[in-house]
C-alpha positions in Angstrom: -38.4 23.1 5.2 -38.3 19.9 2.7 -35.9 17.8 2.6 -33.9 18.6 -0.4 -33.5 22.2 0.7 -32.0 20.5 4.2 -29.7 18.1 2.7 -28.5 20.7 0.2 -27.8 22.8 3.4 -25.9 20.1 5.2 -23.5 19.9 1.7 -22.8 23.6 1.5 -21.4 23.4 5.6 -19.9 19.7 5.5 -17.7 20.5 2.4 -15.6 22.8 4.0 -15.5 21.2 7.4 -14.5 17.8 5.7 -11.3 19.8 4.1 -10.4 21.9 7.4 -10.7 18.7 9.1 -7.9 16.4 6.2 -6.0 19.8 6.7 -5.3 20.1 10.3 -4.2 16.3 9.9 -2.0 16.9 6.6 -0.3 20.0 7.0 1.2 19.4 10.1 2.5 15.8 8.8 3.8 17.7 5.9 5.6 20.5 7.7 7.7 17.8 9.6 8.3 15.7 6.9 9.4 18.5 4.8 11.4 19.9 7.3 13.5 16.2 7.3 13.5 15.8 3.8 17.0 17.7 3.4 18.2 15.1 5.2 18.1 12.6 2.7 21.3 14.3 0.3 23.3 13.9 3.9 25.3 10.6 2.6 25.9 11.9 -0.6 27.2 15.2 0.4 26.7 18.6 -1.9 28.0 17.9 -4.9 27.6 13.8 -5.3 23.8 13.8 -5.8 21.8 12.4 -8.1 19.5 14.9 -10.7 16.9 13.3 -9.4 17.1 13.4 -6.0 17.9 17.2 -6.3 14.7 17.8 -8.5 12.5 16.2 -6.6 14.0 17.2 -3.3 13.3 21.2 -5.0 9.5 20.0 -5.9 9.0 18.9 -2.1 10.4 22.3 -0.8 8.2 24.2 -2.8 5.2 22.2 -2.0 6.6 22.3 0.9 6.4 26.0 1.3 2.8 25.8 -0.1 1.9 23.8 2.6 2.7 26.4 4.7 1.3 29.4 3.2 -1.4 28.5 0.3 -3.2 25.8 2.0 -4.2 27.3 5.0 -5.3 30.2 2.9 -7.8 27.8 0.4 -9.1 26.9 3.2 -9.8 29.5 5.0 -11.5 30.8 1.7 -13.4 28.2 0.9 -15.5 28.8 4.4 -15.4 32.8 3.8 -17.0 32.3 0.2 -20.8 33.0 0.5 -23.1 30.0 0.9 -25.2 30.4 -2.2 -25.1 27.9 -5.4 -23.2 30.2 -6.9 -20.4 30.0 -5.3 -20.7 26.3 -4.2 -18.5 24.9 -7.1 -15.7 27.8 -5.8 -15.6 26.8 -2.2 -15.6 23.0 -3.0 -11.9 23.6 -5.4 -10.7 26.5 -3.0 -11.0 23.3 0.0 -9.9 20.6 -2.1 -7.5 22.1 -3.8 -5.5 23.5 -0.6 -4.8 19.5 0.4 -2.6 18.9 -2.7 0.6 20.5 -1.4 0.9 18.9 1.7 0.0 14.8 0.2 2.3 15.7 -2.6 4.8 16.5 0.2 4.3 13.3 2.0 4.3 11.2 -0.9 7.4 12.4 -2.2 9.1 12.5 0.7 8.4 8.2 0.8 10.1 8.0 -2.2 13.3 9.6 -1.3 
């Protein structure tokens, strides 16, 4: 086996393992915070809020809820694609793309 053919091995298995490995770190961090972010429209009560802090309080619960059930799935599919070239571009946006609801969950949530 040459080298190029072993490298290019090495990139189709660490892709995936690199984004189930920021997953099992993010989605957990974002589940939490999520969970606490309705916590933030406690001093102003129900009807006081700001339009701001409603809207992006709705944009972290629905990330939120991404978090939970579109994320895992990405990444799950981005190690059940097949490992040809092919598919390679596929698997590397299903992995990446399944991190961006939990950090736009913890991101927003700092900015409450």
């Amino acid at each position: 086996m040459n080298e190029s053919t072993e490298s290019a091995r090495v990139a189709r298995v660490s892709e995936p393992l690199w984004t189930t490995g920021l997953a099992v770190l993010l989605v957990p961090v974002a589940l939490l915070f999520g969970a606490l972010a309705p916590m933030a429209t406690d001093s102003c009560g129900p009807d006081d809020c700001a339009r701001s802090l409603e809207a992006t309080l709705a944009v972290v619960m629905t990330c939120w809820f991404a978090s939970l059930t579109v994320s895992p799935l990405l990444v799950v599919a981005s190690w059940l694609f097949p490992r040809r070239p092919g598919y390679a571009r596929v698997r590397r946006y299903a992995g990446w793309l399944g991190l961006i609801p939990p950090v736009i969950v913890i991101l927003l949530v700092f900015t409450l």
